[in-house]
DSSP file (Angstrom, degrees, kcal/mol; ACC not computed):
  #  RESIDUE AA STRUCTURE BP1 BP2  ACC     N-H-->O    O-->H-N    N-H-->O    O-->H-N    TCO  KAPPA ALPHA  PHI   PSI    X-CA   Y-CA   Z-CA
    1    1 A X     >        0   0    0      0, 0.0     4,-1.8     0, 0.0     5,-0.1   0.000 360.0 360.0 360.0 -26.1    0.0    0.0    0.0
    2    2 A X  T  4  +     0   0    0      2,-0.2     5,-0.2     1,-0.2     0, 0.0   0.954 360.0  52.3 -70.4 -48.2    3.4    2.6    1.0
    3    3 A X  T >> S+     0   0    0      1,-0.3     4,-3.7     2,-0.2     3,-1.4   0.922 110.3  44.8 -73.4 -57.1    4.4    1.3   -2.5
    4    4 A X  H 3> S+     0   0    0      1,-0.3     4,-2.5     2,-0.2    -1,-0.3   0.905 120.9  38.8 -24.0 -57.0    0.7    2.5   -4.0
    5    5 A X  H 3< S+     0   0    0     -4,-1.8     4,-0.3     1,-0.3    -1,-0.3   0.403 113.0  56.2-101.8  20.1    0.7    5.9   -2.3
    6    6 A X  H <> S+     0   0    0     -3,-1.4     4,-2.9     3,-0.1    -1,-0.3   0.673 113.1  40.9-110.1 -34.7    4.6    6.4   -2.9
    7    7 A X  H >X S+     0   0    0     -4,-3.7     3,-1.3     2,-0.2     4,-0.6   0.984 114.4  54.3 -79.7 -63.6    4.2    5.9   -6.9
    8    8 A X  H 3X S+     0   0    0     -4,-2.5     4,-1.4     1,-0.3     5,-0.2   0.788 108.6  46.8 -31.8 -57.1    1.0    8.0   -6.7
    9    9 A X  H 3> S+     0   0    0     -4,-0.3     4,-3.8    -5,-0.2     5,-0.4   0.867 109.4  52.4 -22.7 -61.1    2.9   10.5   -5.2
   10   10 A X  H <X S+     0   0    0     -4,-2.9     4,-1.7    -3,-1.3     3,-0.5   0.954 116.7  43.4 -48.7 -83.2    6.0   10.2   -7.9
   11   11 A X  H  X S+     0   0    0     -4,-0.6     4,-1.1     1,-0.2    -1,-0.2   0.616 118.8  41.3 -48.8 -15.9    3.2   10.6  -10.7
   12   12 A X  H  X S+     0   0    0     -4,-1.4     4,-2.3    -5,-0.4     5,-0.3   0.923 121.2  43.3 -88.8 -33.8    1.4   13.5   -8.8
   13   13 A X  H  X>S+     0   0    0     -4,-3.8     4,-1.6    -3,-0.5     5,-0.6   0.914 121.6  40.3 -35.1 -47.0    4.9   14.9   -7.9
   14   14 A X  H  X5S+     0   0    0     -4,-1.7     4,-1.8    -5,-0.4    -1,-0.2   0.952 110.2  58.8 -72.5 -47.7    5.8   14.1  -11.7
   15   15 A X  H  X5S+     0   0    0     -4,-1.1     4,-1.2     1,-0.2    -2,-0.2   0.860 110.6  51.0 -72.2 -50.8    2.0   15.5  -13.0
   16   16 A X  H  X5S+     0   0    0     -4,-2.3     4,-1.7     1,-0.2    -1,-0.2   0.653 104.8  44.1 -49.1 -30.5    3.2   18.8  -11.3
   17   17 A X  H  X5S+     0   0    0     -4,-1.6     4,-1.3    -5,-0.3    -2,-0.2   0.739 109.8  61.2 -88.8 -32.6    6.3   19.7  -12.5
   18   18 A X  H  <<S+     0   0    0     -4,-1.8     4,-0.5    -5,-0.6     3,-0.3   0.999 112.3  41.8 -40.1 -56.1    4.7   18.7  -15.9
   19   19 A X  H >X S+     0   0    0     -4,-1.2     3,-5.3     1,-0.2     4,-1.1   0.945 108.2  60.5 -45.2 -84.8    2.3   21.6  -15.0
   20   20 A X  H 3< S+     0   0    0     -4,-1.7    -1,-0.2     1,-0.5    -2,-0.2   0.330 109.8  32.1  45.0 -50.6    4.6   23.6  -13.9
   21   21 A X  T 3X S+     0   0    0     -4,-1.3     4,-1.2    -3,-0.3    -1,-0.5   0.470 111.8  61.9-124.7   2.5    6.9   24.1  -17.0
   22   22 A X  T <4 S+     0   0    0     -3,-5.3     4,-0.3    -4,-0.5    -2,-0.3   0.459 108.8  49.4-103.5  -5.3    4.0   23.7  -19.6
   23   23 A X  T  X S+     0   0    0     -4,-1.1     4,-2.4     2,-0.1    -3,-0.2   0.602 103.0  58.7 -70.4 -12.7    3.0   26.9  -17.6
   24   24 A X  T  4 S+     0   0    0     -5,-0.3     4,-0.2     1,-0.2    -2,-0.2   0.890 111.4  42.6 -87.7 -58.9    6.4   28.4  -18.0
   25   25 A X  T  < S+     0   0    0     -4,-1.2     4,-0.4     3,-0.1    -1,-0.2   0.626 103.5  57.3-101.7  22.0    6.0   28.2  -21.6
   26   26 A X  T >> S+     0   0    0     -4,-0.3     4,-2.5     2,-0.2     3,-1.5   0.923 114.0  46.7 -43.0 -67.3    2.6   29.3  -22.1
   27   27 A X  H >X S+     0   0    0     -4,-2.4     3,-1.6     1,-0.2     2,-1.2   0.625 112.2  50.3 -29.4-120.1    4.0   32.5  -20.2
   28   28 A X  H 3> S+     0   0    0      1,-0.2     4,-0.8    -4,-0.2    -1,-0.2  -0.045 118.0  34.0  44.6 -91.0    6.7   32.4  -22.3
   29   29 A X  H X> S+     0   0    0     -3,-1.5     4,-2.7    -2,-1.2     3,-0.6   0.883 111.7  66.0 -94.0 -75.4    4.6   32.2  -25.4
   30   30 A X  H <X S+     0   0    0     -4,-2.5     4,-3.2    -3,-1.6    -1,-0.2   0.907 111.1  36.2  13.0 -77.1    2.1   34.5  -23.5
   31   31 A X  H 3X S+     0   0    0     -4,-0.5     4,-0.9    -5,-0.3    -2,-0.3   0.924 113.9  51.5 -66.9 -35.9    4.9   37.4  -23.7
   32   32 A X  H <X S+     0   0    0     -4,-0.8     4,-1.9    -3,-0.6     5,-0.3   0.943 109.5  52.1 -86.2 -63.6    6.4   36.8  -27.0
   33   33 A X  H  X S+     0   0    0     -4,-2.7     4,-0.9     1,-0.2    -2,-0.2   0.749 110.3  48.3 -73.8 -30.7    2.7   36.9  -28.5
   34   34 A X  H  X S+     0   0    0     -4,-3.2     4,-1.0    -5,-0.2    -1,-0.2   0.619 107.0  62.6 -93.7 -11.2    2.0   40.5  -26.6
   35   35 A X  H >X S+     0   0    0     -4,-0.9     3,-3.1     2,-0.1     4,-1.8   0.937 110.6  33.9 -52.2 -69.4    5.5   41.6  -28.1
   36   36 A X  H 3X S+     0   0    0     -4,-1.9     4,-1.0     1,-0.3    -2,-0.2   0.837 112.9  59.0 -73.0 -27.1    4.4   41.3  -31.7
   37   37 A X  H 3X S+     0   0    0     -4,-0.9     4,-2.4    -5,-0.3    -1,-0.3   0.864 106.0  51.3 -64.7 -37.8    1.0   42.3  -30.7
   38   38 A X  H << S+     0   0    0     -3,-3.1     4,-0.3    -4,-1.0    -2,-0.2   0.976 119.6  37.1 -44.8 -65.2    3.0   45.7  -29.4
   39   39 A X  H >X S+     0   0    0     -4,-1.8     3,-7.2     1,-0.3     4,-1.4   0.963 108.1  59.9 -55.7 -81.0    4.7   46.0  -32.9
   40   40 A X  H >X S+     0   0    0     -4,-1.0     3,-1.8     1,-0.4     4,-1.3   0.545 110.3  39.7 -23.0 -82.5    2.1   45.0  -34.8
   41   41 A X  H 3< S+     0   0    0     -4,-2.4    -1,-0.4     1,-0.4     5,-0.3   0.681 110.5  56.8 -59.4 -13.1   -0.3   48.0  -33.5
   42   42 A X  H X> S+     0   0    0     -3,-7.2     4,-1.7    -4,-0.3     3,-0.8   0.918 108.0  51.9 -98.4 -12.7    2.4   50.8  -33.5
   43   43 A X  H <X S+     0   0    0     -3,-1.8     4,-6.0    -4,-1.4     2,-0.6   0.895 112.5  40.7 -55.6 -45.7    2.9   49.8  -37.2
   44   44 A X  H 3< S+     0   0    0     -4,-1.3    -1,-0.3    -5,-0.3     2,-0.3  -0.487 114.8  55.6 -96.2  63.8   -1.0   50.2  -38.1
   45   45 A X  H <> S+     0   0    0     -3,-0.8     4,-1.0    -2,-0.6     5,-0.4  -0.201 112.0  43.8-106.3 -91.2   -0.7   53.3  -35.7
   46   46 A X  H  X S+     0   0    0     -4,-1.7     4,-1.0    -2,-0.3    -2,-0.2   0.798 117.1  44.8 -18.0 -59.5    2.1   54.4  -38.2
   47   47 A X  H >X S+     0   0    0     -4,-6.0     4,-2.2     1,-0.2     3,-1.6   0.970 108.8  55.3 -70.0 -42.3    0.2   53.5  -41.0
   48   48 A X  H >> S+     0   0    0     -5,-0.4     4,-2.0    -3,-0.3     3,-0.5   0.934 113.8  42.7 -24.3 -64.1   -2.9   55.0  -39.7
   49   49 A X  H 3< S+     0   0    0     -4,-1.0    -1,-0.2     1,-0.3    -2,-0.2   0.411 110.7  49.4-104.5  13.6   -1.2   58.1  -39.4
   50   50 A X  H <X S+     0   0    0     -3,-1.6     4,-1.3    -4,-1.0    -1,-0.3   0.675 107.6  58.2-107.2  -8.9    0.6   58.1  -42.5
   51   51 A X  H <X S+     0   0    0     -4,-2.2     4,-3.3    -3,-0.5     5,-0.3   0.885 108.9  50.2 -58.3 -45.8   -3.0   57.2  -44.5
   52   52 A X  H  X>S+     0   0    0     -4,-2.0     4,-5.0    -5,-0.2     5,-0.5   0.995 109.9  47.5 -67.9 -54.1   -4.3   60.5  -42.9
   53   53 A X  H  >5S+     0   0    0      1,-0.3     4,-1.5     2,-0.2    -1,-0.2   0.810 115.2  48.1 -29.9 -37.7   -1.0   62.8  -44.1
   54   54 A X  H  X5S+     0   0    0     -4,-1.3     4,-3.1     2,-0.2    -1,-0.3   0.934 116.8  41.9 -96.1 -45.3   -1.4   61.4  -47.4
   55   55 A X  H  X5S+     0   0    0     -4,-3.3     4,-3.2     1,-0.2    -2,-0.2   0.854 111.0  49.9 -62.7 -35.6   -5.0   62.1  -47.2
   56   56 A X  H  X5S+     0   0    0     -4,-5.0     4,-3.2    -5,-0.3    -1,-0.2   0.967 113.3  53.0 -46.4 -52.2   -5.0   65.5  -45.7
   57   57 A X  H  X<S+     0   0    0     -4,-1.5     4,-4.0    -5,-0.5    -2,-0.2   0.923 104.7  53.8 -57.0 -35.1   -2.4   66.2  -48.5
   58   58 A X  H  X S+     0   0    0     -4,-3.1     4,-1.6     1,-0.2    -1,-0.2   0.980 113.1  47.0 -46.6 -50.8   -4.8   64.8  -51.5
   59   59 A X  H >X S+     0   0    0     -4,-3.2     4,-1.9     1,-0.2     3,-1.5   0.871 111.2  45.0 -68.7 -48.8   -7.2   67.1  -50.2
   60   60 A X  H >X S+     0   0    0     -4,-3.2     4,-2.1     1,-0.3     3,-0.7   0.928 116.3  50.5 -41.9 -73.3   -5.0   70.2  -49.9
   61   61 A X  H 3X S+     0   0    0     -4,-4.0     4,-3.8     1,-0.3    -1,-0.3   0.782 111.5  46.1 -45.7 -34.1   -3.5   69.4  -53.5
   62   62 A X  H <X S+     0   0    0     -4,-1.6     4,-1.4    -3,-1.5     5,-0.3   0.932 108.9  50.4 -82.5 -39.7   -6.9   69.1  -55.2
   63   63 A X  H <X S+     0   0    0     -4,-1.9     4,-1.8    -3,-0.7    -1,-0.2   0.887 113.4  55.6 -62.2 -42.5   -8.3   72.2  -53.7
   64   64 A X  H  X S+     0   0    0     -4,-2.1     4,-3.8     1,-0.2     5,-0.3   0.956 110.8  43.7  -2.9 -85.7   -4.8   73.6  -55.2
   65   65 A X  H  X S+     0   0    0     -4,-3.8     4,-0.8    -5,-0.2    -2,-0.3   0.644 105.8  52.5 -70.5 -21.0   -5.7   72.4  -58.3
   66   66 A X  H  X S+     0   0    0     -4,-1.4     4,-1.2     2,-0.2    -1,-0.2   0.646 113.3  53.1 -99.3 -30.1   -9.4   73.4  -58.6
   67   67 A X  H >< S+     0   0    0     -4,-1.8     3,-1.1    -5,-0.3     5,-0.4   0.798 111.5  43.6 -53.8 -75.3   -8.0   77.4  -57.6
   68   68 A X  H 3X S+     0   0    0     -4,-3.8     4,-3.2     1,-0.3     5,-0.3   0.914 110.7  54.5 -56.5 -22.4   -5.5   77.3  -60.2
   69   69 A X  H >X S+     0   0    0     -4,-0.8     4,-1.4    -5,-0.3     3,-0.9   0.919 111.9  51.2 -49.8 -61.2   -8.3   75.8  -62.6
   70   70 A X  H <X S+     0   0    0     -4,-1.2     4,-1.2    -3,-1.1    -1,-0.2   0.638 109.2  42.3  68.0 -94.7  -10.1   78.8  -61.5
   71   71 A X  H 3> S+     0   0    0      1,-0.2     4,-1.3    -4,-0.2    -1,-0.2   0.283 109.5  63.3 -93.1   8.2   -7.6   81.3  -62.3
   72   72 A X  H <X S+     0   0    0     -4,-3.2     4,-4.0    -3,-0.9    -2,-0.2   0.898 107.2  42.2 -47.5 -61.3   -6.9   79.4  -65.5
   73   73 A X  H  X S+     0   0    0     -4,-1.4     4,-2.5    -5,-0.3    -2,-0.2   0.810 107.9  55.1 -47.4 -49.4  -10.4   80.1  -66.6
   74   74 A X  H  X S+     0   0    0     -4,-1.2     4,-2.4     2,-0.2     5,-0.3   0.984 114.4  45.4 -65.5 -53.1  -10.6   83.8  -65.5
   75   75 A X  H  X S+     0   0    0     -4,-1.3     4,-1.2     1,-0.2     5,-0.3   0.966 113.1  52.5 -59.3 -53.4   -7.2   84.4  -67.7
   76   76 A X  H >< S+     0   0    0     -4,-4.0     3,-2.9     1,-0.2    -1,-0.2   0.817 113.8  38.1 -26.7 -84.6   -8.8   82.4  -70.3
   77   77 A X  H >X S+     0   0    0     -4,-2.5     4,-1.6     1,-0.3     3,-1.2   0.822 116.8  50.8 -39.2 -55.1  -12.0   84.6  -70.2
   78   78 A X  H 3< S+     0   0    0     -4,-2.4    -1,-0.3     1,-0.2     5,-0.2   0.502 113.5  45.9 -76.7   7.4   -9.9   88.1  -69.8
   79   79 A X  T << S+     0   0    0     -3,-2.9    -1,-0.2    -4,-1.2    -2,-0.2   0.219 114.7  52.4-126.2  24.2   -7.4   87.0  -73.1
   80   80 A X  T <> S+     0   0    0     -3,-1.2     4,-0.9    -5,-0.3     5,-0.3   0.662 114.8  41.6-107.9 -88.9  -11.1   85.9  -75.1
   81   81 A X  H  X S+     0   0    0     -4,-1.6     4,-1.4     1,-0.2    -3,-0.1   0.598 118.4  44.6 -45.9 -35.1  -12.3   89.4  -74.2
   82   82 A X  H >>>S+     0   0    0     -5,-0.2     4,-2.0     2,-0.2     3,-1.4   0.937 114.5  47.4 -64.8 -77.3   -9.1   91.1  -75.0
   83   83 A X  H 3>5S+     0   0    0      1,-0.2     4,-0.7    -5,-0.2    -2,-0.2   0.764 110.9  49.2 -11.4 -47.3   -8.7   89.4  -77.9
   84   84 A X  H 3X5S+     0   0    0     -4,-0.9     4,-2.6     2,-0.2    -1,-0.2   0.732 110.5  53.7 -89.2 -27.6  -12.3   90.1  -78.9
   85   85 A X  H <X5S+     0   0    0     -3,-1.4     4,-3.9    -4,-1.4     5,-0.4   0.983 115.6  41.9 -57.0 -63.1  -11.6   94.3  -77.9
   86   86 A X  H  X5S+     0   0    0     -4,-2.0     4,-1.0     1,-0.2     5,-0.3   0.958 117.2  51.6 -53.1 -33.3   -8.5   94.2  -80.4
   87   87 A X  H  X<S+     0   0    0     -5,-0.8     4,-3.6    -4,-0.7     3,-0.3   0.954 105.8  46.1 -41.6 -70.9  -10.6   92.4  -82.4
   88   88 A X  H  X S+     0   0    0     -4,-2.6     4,-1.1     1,-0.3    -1,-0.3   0.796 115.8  47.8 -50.1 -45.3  -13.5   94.6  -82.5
   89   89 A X  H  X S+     0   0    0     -4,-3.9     4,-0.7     2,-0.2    -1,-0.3   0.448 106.8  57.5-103.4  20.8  -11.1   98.1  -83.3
   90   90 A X  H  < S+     0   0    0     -4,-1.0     7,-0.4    -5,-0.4     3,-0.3   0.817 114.0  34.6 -75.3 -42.6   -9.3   96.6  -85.8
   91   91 A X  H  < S+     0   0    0     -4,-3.6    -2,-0.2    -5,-0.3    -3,-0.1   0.578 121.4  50.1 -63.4 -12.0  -12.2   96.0  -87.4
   92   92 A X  H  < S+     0   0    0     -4,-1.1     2,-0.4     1,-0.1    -1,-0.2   0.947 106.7  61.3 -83.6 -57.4  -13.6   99.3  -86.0
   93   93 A X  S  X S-     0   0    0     -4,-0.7     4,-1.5    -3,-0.3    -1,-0.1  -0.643  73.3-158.4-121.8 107.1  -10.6  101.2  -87.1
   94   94 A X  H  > S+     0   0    0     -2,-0.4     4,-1.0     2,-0.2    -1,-0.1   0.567  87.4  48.6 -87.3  -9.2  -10.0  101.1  -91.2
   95   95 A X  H  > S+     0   0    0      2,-0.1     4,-3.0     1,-0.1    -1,-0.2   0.875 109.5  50.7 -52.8 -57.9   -6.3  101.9  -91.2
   96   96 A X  H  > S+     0   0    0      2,-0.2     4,-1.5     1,-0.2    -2,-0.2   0.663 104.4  58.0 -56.2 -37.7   -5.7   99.8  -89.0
   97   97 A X  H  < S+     0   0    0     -4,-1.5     4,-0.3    -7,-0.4    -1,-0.2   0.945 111.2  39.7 -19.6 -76.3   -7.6   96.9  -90.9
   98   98 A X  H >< S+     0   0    0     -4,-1.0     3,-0.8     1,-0.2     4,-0.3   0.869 110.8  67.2 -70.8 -24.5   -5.6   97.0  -94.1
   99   99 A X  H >< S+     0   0    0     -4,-3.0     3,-4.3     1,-0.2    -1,-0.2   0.998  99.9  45.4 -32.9 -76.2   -2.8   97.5  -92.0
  100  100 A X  T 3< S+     0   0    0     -4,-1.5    -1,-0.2     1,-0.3    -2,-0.2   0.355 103.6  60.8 -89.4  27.2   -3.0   94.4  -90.6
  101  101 A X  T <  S+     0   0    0     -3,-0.8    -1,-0.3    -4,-0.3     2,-0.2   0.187  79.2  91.9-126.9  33.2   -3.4   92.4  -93.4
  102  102 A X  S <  S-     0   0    0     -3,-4.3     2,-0.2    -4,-0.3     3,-0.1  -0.680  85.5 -79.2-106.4-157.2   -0.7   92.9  -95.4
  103  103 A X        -     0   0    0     -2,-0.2     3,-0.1     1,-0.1    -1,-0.1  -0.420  47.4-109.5 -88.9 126.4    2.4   91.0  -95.5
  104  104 A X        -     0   0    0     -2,-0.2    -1,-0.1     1,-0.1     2,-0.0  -0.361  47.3 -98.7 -52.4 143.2    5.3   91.8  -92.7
  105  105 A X     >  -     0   0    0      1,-0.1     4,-2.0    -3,-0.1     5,-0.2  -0.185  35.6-109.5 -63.5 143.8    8.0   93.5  -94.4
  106  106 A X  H  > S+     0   0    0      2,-0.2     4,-1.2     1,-0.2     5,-0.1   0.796 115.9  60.1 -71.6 -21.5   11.0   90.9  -95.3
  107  107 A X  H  > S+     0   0    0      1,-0.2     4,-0.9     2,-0.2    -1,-0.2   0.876 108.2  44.8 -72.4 -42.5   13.4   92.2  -92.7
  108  108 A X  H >> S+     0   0    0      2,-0.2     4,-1.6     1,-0.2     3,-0.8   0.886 112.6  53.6 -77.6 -40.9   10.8   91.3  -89.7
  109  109 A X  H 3< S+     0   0    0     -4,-2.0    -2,-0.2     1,-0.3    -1,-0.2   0.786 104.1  52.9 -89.7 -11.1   10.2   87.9  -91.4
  110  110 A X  H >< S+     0   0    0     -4,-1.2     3,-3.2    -5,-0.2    -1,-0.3   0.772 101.3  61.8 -60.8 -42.9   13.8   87.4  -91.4
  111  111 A X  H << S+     0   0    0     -4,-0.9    -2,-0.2    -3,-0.8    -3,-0.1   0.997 108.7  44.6 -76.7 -53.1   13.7   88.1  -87.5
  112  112 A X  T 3< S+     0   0    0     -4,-1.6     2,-0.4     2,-0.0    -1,-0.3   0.554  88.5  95.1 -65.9   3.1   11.4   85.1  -87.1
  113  113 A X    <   +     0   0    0     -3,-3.2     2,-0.2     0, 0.0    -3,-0.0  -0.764  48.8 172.2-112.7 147.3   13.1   82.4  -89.2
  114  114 A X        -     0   0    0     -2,-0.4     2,-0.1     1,-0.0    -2,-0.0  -0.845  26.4-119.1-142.4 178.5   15.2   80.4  -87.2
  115  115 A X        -     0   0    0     -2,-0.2     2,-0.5     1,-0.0    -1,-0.0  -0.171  45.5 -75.1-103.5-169.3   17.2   76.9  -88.3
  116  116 A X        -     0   0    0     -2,-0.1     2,-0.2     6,-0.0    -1,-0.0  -0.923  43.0-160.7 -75.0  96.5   16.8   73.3  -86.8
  117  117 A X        +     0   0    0     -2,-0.5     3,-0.1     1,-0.1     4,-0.0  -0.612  19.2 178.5 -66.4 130.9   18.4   73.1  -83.7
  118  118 A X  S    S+     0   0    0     -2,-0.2     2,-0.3     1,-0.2    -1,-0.1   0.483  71.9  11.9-112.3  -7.7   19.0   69.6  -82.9
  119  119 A X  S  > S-     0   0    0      1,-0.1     4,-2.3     0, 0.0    -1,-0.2  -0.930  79.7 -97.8-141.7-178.8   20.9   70.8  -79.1
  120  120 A X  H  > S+     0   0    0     -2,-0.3     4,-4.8     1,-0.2    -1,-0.1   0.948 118.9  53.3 -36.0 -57.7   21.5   73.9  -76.6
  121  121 A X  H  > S+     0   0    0      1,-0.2     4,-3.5     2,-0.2     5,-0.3   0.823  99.9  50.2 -72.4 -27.4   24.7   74.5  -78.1
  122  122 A X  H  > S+     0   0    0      2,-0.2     4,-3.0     1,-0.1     5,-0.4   0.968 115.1  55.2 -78.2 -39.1   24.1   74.8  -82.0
  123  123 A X  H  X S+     0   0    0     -4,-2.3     4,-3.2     1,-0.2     5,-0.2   0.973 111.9  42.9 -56.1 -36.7   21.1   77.6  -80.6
  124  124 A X  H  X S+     0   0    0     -4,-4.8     4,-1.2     2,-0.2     3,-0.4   0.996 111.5  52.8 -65.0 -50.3   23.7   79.3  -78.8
  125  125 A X  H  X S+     0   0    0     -4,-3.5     4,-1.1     1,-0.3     5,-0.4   0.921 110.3  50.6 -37.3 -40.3   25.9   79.1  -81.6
  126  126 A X  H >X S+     0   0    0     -4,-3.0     4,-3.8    -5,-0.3     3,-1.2   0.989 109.1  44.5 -57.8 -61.7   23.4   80.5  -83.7
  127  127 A X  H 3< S+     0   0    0     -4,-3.2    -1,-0.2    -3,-0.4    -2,-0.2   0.774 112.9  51.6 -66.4 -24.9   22.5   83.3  -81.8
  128  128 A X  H 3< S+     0   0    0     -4,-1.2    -1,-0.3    -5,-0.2    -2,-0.2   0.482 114.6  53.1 -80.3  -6.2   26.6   84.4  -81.1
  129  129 A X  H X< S+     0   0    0     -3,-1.2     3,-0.7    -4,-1.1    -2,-0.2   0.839  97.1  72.1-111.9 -47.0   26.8   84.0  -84.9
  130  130 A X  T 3< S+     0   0    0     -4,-3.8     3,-0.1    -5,-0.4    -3,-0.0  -0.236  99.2   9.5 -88.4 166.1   24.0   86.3  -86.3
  131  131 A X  T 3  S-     0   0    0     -2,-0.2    -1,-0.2     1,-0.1    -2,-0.0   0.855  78.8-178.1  57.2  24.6   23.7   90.4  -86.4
  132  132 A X    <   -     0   0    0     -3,-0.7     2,-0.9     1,-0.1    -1,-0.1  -0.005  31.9-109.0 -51.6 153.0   27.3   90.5  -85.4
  133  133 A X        -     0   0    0     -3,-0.1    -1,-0.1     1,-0.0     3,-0.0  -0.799  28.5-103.1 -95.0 105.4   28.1   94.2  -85.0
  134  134 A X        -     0   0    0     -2,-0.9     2,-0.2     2,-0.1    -1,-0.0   0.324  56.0 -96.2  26.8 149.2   30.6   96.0  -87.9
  135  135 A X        -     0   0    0      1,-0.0     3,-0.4     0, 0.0    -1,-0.0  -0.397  44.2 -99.5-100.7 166.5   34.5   96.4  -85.9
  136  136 A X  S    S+     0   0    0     -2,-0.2    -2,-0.1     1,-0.2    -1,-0.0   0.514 116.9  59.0 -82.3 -28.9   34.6   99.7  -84.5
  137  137 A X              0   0    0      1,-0.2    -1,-0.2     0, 0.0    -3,-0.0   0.661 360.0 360.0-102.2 -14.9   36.8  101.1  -87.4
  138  138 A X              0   0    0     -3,-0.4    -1,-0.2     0, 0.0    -2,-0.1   0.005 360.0 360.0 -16.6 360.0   34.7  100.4  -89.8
């Protein structure tokens, strides 16, 4: 019967320590799982608060963009009305008409004709190269 209640003993002895360390890594397990739990939210914090930035900014930029759309339109509208003034006294104005339909004088239509640039440098060339001015002793 000693023998009975001495092995029962070993196995409850035995049953405990079992406990005992399969509580030890649950803890463990326990801690390790509220780590990443940590991370985990200050990352979707982070991302949260970089979703708002980004959103705040759409809005800013769009409201941005619908001004200058805006003041696109009023230029528009005030270089249609200018336009339509000049318009109106050329046509008003009968010098000024036939004036401005004839043909530019060849010396001004020279001033507008320009080569094929294919870089920077042949336009600078270009421009160091024409209407050079007569030497001084000339």
């Amino acid at each position: 019967m000693i023998r009975i209640t001495e092995t029962l003993l070993a196995v409850a002895i035995l049953a405990l320590a079992l406990t005992g360390w399969r509580w030890s890594v649950a803890s463990d397990e326990l801690a390790s799982a509220q780590r990443v739990i940590g991370t985990l939210s200050a990352g979707i914090e982070s991302r949260d608060k970089a979703i708002t930035r980004l959103k705040t900014e759409n809005n800013e930029g769009q409201k941005r963009e619908a001004t200058l759309r805006l003041m696109q339109g009023k230029a528009s509208a005030g270089a249609l009305t200018r336009e339509a003034h000049i318009q109106r006294e050329t046509d008003a104005n009968p010098i000024l008409r036939d004036w401005s339909v004839t043909a530019l004088p060849d010396d001004v239509i020279r001033l507008h004709t320009r080569p094929a640039f294919t870089s920077a440098r042949d336009y600078l060339d270009w421009l160091s190269a024409r209407d050079k001015l007569p030497g001084a002793g000339k």
